[in-house]
One Martini backbone bead per residue (centre of mass of N, CA, C, O) as a GRO file, in nm:
protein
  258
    1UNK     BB    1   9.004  26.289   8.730
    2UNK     BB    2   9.153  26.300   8.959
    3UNK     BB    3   9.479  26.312   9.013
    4UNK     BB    4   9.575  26.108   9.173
    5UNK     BB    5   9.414  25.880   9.031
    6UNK     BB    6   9.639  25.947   8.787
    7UNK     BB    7   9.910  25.861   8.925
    8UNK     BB    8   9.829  25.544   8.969
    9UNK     BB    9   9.693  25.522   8.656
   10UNK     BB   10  10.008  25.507   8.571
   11UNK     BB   11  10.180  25.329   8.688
   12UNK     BB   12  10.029  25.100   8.587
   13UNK     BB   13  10.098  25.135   8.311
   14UNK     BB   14  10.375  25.146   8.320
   15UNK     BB   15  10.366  24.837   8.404
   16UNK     BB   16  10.211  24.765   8.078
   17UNK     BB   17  10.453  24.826   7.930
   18UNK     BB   18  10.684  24.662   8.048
   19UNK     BB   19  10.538  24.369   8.007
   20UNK     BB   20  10.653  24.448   7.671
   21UNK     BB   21  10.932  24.410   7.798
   22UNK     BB   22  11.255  24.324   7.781
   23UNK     BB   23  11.382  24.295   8.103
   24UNK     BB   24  11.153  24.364   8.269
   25UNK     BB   25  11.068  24.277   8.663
   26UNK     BB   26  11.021  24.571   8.810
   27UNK     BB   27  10.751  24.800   8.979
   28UNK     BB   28  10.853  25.064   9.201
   29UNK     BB   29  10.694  25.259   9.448
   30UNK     BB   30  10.792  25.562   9.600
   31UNK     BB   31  10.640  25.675   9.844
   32UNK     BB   32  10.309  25.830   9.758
   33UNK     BB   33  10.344  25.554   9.544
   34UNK     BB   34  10.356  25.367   9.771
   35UNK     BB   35  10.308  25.293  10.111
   36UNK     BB   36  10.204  25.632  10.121
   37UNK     BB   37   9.897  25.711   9.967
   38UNK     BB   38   9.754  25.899  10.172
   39UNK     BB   39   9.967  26.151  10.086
   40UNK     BB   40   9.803  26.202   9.817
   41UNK     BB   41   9.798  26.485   9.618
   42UNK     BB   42   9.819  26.708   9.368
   43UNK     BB   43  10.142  26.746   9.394
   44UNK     BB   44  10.223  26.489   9.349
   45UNK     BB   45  10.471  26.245   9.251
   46UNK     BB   46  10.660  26.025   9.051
   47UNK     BB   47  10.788  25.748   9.210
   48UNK     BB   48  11.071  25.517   9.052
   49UNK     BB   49  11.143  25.169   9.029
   50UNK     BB   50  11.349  24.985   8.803
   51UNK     BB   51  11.377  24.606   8.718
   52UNK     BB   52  11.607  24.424   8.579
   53UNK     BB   53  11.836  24.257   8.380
   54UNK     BB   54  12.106  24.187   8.318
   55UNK     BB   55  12.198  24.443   8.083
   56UNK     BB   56  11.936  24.661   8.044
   57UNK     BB   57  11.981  24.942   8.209
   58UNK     BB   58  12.047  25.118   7.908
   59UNK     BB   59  11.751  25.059   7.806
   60UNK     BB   60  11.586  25.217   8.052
   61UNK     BB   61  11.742  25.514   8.018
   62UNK     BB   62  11.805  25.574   7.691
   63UNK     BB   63  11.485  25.451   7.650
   64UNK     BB   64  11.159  25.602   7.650
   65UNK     BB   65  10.897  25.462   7.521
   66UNK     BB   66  10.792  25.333   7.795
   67UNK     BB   67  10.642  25.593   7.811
   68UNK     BB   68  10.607  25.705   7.531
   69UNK     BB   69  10.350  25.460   7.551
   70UNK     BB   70  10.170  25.629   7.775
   71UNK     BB   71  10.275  25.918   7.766
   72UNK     BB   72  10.373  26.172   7.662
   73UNK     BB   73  10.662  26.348   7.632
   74UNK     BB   74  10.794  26.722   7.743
   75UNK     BB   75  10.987  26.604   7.907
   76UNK     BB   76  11.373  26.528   7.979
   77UNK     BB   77  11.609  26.457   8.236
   78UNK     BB   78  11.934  26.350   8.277
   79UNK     BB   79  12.038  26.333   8.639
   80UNK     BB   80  12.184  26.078   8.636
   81UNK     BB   81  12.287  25.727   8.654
   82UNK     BB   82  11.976  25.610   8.622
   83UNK     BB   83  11.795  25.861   8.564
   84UNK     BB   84  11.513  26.038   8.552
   85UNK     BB   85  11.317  26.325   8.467
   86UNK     BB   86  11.004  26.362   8.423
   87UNK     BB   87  10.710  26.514   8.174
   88UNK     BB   88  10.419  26.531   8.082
   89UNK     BB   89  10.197  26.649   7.901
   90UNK     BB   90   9.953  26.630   8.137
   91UNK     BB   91  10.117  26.705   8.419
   92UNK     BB   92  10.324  26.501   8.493
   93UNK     BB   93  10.536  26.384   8.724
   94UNK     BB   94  10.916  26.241   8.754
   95UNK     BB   95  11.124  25.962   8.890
   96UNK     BB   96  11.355  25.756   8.766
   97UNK     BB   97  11.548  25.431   8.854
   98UNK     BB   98  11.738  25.187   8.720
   99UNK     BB   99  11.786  24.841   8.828
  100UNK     BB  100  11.979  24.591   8.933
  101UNK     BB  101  11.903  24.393   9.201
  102UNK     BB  102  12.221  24.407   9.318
  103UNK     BB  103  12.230  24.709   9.378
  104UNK     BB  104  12.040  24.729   9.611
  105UNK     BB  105  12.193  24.613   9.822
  106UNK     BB  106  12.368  24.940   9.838
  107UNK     BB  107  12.072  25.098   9.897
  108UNK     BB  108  11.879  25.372  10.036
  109UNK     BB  109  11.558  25.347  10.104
  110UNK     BB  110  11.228  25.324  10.083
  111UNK     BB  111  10.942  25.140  10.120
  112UNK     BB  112  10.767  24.977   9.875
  113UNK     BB  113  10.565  24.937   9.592
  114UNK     BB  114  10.411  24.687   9.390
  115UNK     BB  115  10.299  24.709   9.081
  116UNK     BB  116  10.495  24.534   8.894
  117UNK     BB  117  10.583  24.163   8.776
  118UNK     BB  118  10.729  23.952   8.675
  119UNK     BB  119  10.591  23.623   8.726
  120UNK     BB  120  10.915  23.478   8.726
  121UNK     BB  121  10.977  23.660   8.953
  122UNK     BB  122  11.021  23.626   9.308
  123UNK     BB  123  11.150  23.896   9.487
  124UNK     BB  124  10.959  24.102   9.666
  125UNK     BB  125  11.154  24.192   9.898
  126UNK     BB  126  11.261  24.411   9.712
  127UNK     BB  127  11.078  24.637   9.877
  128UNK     BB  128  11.286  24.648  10.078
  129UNK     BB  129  11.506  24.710  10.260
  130UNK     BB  130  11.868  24.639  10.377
  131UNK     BB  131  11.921  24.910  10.439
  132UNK     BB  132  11.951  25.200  10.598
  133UNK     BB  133  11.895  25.487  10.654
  134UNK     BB  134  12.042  25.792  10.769
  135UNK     BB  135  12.002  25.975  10.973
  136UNK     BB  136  11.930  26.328  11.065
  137UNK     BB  137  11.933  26.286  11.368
  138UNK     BB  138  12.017  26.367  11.682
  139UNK     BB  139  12.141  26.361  12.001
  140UNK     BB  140  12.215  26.609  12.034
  141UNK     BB  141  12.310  26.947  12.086
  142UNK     BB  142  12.617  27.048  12.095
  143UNK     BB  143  12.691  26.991  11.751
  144UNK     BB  144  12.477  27.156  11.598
  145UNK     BB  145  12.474  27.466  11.799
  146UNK     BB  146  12.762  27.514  11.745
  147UNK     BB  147  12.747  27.501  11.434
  148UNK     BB  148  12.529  27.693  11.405
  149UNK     BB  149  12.701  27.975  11.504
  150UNK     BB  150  12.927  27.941  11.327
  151UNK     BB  151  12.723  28.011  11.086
  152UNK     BB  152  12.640  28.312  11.222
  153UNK     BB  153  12.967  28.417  11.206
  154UNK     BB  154  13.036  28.354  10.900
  155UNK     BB  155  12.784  28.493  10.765
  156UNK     BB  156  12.831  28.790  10.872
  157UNK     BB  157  13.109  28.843  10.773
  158UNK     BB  158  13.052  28.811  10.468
  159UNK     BB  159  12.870  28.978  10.474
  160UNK     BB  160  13.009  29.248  10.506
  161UNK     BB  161  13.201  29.152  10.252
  162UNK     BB  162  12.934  29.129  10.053
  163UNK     BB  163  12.874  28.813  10.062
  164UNK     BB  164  12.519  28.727  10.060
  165UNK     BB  165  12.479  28.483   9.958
  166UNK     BB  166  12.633  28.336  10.143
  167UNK     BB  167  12.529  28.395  10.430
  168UNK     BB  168  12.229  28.326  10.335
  169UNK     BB  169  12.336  28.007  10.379
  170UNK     BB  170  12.419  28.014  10.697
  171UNK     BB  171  12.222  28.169  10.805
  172UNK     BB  172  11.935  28.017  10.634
  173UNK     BB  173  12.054  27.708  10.609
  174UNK     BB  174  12.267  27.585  10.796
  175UNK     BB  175  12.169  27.648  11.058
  176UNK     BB  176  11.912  27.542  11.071
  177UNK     BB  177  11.974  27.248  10.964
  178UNK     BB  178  12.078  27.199  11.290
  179UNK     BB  179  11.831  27.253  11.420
  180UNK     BB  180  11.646  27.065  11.274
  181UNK     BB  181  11.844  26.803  11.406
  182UNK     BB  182  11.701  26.871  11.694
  183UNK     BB  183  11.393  26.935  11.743
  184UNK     BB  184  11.333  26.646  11.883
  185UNK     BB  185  11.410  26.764  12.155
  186UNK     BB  186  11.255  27.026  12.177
  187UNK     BB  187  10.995  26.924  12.034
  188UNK     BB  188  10.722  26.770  12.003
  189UNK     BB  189  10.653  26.509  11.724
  190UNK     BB  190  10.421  26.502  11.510
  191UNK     BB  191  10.254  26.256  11.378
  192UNK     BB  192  10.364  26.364  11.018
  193UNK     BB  193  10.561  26.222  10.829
  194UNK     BB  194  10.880  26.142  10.778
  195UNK     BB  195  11.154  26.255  10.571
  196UNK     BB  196  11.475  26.073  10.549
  197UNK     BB  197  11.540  26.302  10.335
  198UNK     BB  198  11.416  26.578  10.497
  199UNK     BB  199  11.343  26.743  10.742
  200UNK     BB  200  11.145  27.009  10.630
  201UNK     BB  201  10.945  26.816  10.599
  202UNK     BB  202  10.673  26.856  10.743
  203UNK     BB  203  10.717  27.121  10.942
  204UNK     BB  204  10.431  27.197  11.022
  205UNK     BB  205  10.309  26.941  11.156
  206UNK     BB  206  10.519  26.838  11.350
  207UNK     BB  207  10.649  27.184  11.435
  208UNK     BB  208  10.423  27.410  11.530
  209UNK     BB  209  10.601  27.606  11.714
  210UNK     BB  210  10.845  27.651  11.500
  211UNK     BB  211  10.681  27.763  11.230
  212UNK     BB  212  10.579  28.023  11.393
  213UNK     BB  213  10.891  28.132  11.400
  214UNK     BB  214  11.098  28.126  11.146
  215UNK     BB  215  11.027  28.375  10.971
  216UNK     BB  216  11.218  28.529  11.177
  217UNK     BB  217  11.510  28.351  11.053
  218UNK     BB  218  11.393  28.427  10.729
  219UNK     BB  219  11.420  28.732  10.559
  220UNK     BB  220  11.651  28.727  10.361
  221UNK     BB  221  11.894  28.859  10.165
  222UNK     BB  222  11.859  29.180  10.316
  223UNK     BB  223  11.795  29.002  10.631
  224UNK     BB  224  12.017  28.864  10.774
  225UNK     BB  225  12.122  28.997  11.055
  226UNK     BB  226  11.809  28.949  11.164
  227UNK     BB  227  11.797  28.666  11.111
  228UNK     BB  228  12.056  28.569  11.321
  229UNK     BB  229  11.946  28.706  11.589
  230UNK     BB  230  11.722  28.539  11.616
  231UNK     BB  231  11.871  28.226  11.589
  232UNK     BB  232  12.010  28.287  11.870
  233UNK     BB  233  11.767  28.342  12.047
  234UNK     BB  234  11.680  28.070  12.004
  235UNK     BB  235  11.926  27.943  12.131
  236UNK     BB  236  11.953  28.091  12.361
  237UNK     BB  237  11.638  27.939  12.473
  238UNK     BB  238  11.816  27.612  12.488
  239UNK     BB  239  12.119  27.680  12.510
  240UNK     BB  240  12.437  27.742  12.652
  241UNK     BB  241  12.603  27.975  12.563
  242UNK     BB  242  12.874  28.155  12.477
  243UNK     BB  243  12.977  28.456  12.521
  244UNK     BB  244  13.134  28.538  12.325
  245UNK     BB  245  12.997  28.439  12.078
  246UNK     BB  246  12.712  28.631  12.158
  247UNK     BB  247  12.884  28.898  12.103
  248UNK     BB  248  13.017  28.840  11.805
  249UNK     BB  249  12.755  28.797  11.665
  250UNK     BB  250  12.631  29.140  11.761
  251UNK     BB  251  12.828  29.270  11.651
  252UNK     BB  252  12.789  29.168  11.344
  253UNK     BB  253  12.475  29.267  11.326
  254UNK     BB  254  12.375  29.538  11.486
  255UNK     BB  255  12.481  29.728  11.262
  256UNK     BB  256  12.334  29.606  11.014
  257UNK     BB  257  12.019  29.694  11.191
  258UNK     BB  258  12.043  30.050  11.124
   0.00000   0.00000   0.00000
Protein backbone atom coordinates (compact mmCIF):
# COMPACT_ATOMS: atom_id res chain seq x y z
CA UNK A 1 0.00 0.00 0.00
CA UNK A 2 1.12 3.22 -0.91
CA UNK A 3 2.26 5.35 2.17
CA UNK A 4 -0.37 8.16 1.40
CA UNK A 5 -3.28 5.90 1.30
CA UNK A 6 -1.89 4.00 4.24
CA UNK A 7 -1.82 7.76 6.48
CA UNK A 8 -5.89 8.38 5.09
CA UNK A 9 -6.21 4.65 6.35
CA UNK A 10 -5.09 5.30 9.60
CA UNK A 11 -7.18 8.15 10.56
CA UNK A 12 -10.41 6.08 9.89
CA UNK A 13 -8.71 3.25 12.09
CA UNK A 14 -7.94 5.96 14.24
CA UNK A 15 -11.58 7.10 13.96
CA UNK A 16 -13.08 3.40 14.50
CA UNK A 17 -11.35 3.06 17.86
CA UNK A 18 -12.79 6.49 19.01
CA UNK A 19 -16.09 5.08 18.17
CA UNK A 20 -15.95 2.28 20.68
CA UNK A 21 -14.39 4.82 23.13
CA UNK A 22 -17.10 6.72 25.75
CA UNK A 23 -16.90 10.53 25.66
CA UNK A 24 -15.31 10.99 21.93
CA UNK A 25 -17.42 13.33 19.49
CA UNK A 26 -15.43 14.07 16.52
CA UNK A 27 -12.24 13.37 14.67
CA UNK A 28 -11.06 16.12 12.69
CA UNK A 29 -8.09 15.57 9.67
CA UNK A 30 -6.29 19.28 9.44
CA UNK A 31 -3.71 20.04 6.91
CA UNK A 32 -2.39 17.53 4.24
CA UNK A 33 -5.25 14.69 5.81
CA UNK A 34 -7.98 17.48 6.04
CA UNK A 35 -9.56 18.84 3.02
CA UNK A 36 -6.29 19.19 1.33
CA UNK A 37 -5.52 15.55 0.70
CA UNK A 38 -4.19 16.53 -3.11
CA UNK A 39 -1.06 17.79 -0.70
CA UNK A 40 -0.59 13.61 0.18
CA UNK A 41 2.93 12.56 -0.75
CA UNK A 42 5.41 10.18 1.13
CA UNK A 43 6.52 12.74 3.98
CA UNK A 44 3.39 13.94 5.17
CA UNK A 45 1.61 13.26 8.60
CA UNK A 46 -0.90 13.04 10.75
CA UNK A 47 -2.40 16.12 11.56
CA UNK A 48 -6.08 15.81 13.63
CA UNK A 49 -7.98 16.97 16.39
CA UNK A 50 -10.20 15.02 18.68
CA UNK A 51 -13.43 16.33 20.16
CA UNK A 52 -14.69 15.31 23.42
CA UNK A 53 -17.27 15.72 25.60
CA UNK A 54 -16.64 17.69 28.40
CA UNK A 55 -14.97 16.19 31.11
CA UNK A 56 -13.23 13.63 28.78
CA UNK A 57 -10.02 15.67 27.50
CA UNK A 58 -7.98 14.52 30.21
CA UNK A 59 -8.98 10.80 29.27
CA UNK A 60 -7.96 11.06 25.92
CA UNK A 61 -4.75 13.11 26.71
CA UNK A 62 -3.23 11.20 28.80
CA UNK A 63 -4.27 7.68 27.77
CA UNK A 64 -3.17 6.88 24.84
CA UNK A 65 -4.90 2.96 24.08
CA UNK A 66 -7.27 4.40 21.92
CA UNK A 67 -3.95 4.61 19.60
CA UNK A 68 -2.25 1.59 20.59
CA UNK A 69 -5.42 -0.37 19.83
CA UNK A 70 -5.01 1.01 16.66
CA UNK A 71 -0.95 0.25 16.04
CA UNK A 72 1.09 0.34 18.83
CA UNK A 73 3.60 3.26 19.34
CA UNK A 74 7.27 3.31 19.24
CA UNK A 75 7.51 6.97 20.51
CA UNK A 76 4.87 9.78 22.33
CA UNK A 77 5.57 13.04 23.25
CA UNK A 78 3.47 15.64 25.36
CA UNK A 79 4.33 18.38 23.48
CA UNK A 80 1.62 20.56 24.42
CA UNK A 81 -1.39 20.87 27.39
CA UNK A 82 -3.67 19.59 24.78
CA UNK A 83 -1.83 16.53 23.11
CA UNK A 84 1.20 14.65 21.99
CA UNK A 85 3.54 14.08 18.80
CA UNK A 86 3.53 10.30 18.50
CA UNK A 87 5.24 7.96 15.82
CA UNK A 88 3.86 4.65 15.50
CA UNK A 89 5.80 1.12 14.92
CA UNK A 90 5.58 1.45 11.38
CA UNK A 91 6.66 5.27 11.03
CA UNK A 92 3.52 6.82 10.75
CA UNK A 93 4.24 9.78 12.37
CA UNK A 94 1.46 12.25 13.81
CA UNK A 95 0.22 15.41 15.58
CA UNK A 96 -2.78 15.37 17.44
CA UNK A 97 -4.81 17.98 19.97
CA UNK A 98 -7.91 17.06 21.70
CA UNK A 99 -10.62 19.97 22.84
CA UNK A 100 -14.24 20.42 24.16
CA UNK A 101 -16.19 21.92 21.58
CA UNK A 102 -16.24 25.16 23.45
CA UNK A 103 -12.53 25.79 23.47
CA UNK A 104 -12.76 25.95 19.36
CA UNK A 105 -14.17 28.75 19.82
CA UNK A 106 -11.34 30.61 20.73
CA UNK A 107 -9.06 28.78 18.01
CA UNK A 108 -7.17 29.59 15.08
CA UNK A 109 -6.99 26.51 12.57
CA UNK A 110 -7.49 25.71 9.45
CA UNK A 111 -10.47 24.27 7.88
CA UNK A 112 -10.81 20.26 8.36
CA UNK A 113 -12.27 17.58 7.23
CA UNK A 114 -14.22 15.42 9.46
CA UNK A 115 -13.06 11.67 9.35
CA UNK A 116 -15.62 10.27 12.21
CA UNK A 117 -18.45 11.74 14.61
CA UNK A 118 -20.62 9.59 16.74
CA UNK A 119 -24.54 9.73 14.96
CA UNK A 120 -25.42 11.76 18.07
CA UNK A 121 -23.49 14.73 17.72
CA UNK A 122 -24.93 17.28 15.03
CA UNK A 123 -22.23 20.01 15.01
CA UNK A 124 -20.07 19.62 11.92
CA UNK A 125 -19.76 23.18 11.05
CA UNK A 126 -16.94 22.76 13.79
CA UNK A 127 -15.04 21.60 10.66
CA UNK A 128 -14.97 25.30 9.74
CA UNK A 129 -13.06 27.64 12.42
CA UNK A 130 -14.99 30.74 13.55
CA UNK A 131 -11.55 32.69 13.99
CA UNK A 132 -9.38 33.52 11.10
CA UNK A 133 -5.35 32.94 10.99
CA UNK A 134 -3.76 36.38 11.80
CA UNK A 135 -1.98 36.94 8.21
CA UNK A 136 1.78 36.62 8.23
CA UNK A 137 2.03 38.53 5.19
CA UNK A 138 2.33 42.15 5.53
CA UNK A 139 0.92 44.93 3.55
CA UNK A 140 4.00 47.18 3.79
CA UNK A 141 7.54 47.23 2.58
CA UNK A 142 8.65 49.42 5.10
CA UNK A 143 8.54 47.85 8.76
CA UNK A 144 9.67 44.45 8.27
CA UNK A 145 12.84 45.64 5.56
CA UNK A 146 13.90 48.16 7.66
CA UNK A 147 13.10 45.66 11.00
CA UNK A 148 15.23 43.15 8.61
CA UNK A 149 18.41 45.26 8.06
CA UNK A 150 18.45 46.07 11.58
CA UNK A 151 18.70 42.80 12.09
CA UNK A 152 21.63 42.36 9.75
CA UNK A 153 23.31 45.74 11.96
CA UNK A 154 22.44 43.77 15.46
CA UNK A 155 23.75 40.23 13.68
CA UNK A 156 27.28 41.68 12.34
CA UNK A 157 27.77 43.48 15.69
CA UNK A 158 27.46 39.85 17.25
CA UNK A 159 29.35 37.70 15.09
CA UNK A 160 32.55 40.63 15.56
CA UNK A 161 32.01 39.79 19.48
CA UNK A 162 32.24 36.46 18.78
CA UNK A 163 28.38 35.60 19.49
CA UNK A 164 28.24 33.45 15.45
CA UNK A 165 25.01 31.56 16.77
CA UNK A 166 23.57 34.28 17.94
CA UNK A 167 24.15 36.50 14.96
CA UNK A 168 23.24 33.56 12.43
CA UNK A 169 19.84 33.79 13.61
CA UNK A 170 19.80 37.74 13.41
CA UNK A 171 21.21 37.47 10.02
CA UNK A 172 19.99 34.11 8.29
CA UNK A 173 16.66 33.57 10.52
CA UNK A 174 14.88 37.20 11.79
CA UNK A 175 15.98 39.08 8.30
CA UNK A 176 15.04 36.35 6.11
CA UNK A 177 11.67 35.53 8.09
CA UNK A 178 10.87 39.62 7.37
CA UNK A 179 12.01 39.06 3.77
CA UNK A 180 9.39 36.34 3.67
CA UNK A 181 6.36 38.64 4.54
CA UNK A 182 6.43 40.80 2.41
CA UNK A 183 7.88 38.51 -0.96
CA UNK A 184 4.12 38.76 -2.61
CA UNK A 185 4.81 42.04 -2.87
CA UNK A 186 7.87 41.53 -4.73
CA UNK A 187 7.30 39.24 -7.06
CA UNK A 188 3.86 36.84 -8.43
CA UNK A 189 3.33 34.36 -6.03
CA UNK A 190 2.35 31.09 -7.87
CA UNK A 191 -0.64 29.58 -6.12
CA UNK A 192 0.62 26.62 -4.60
CA UNK A 193 -0.82 26.11 -1.27
CA UNK A 194 0.04 28.62 1.07
CA UNK A 195 0.89 27.74 4.86
CA UNK A 196 -1.02 30.48 7.00
CA UNK A 197 1.18 28.96 9.87
CA UNK A 198 4.72 29.75 7.84
CA UNK A 199 5.63 31.91 4.91
CA UNK A 200 8.95 29.39 4.48
CA UNK A 201 6.33 26.59 3.62
CA UNK A 202 6.16 25.42 -0.15
CA UNK A 203 8.62 28.60 -0.77
CA UNK A 204 10.09 26.69 -3.65
CA UNK A 205 6.57 26.56 -5.65
CA UNK A 206 5.16 29.80 -4.66
CA UNK A 207 8.53 31.98 -5.55
CA UNK A 208 10.49 30.59 -7.67
CA UNK A 209 12.73 33.79 -8.77
CA UNK A 210 13.54 33.84 -5.19
CA UNK A 211 13.87 30.57 -4.08
CA UNK A 212 16.89 30.70 -6.95
CA UNK A 213 19.03 32.78 -5.04
CA UNK A 214 18.32 32.68 -1.34
CA UNK A 215 21.07 30.07 -0.93
CA UNK A 216 23.61 33.00 -1.40
CA UNK A 217 21.71 34.61 1.60
CA UNK A 218 21.88 31.66 4.05
CA UNK A 219 25.36 30.06 3.88
CA UNK A 220 25.79 29.40 6.91
CA UNK A 221 27.39 29.56 11.05
CA UNK A 222 31.07 30.42 9.15
CA UNK A 223 29.68 32.93 6.53
CA UNK A 224 27.26 35.39 8.28
CA UNK A 225 28.98 38.44 6.90
CA UNK A 226 28.79 37.24 3.35
CA UNK A 227 25.62 36.30 3.89
CA UNK A 228 24.43 39.85 5.35
CA UNK A 229 26.38 41.21 2.27
CA UNK A 230 24.07 39.42 -0.01
CA UNK A 231 20.86 40.01 1.96
CA UNK A 232 21.74 43.74 2.32
CA UNK A 233 22.04 43.80 -1.71
CA UNK A 234 18.80 41.88 -2.05
CA UNK A 235 17.00 44.45 0.03
CA UNK A 236 18.43 47.62 -1.73
CA UNK A 237 17.38 46.13 -5.08
CA UNK A 238 13.84 46.29 -4.17
CA UNK A 239 13.50 49.41 -1.42
CA UNK A 240 15.62 52.79 -1.04
CA UNK A 241 17.74 52.00 2.09
CA UNK A 242 19.33 54.57 4.46
CA UNK A 243 22.93 55.41 3.28
CA UNK A 244 24.38 55.58 6.74
CA UNK A 245 22.88 52.13 7.37
CA UNK A 246 23.59 50.50 4.75
CA UNK A 247 26.98 51.85 4.84
CA UNK A 248 27.24 51.06 8.91
CA UNK A 249 26.11 47.15 7.99
CA UNK A 250 29.35 47.06 5.18
CA UNK A 251 31.61 48.32 7.45
CA UNK A 252 30.96 45.33 9.92
CA UNK A 253 30.71 42.94 7.03
CA UNK A 254 32.97 43.78 4.42
CA UNK A 255 36.10 43.08 6.88
CA UNK A 256 34.82 39.74 8.52
CA UNK A 257 34.95 38.56 4.41
CA UNK A 258 38.49 39.22 3.73
Amino acid sequence: MRRTELLLQRLDEIGKSLERKEGALLLLGVGSVGIETERLDDYSDLDFFVIVKPGYKDRFIDRLDWLEEVRPLAYAFKNSELGYKILFEDGIFGEYAVFEEEELADASYTEGRVVWKDPLYGNTGIAKPSNPIPSLKKDSLEHPLNEALTNLYVGLGRYARGERLSAMRFVQGYAIDRILSVLHLLEPEADYDPDPFGNERRLEKRFPRFADIVGDMLQGYDRVPESALRILEFIEGVYPVNRRLSDEIRRLAEPACR
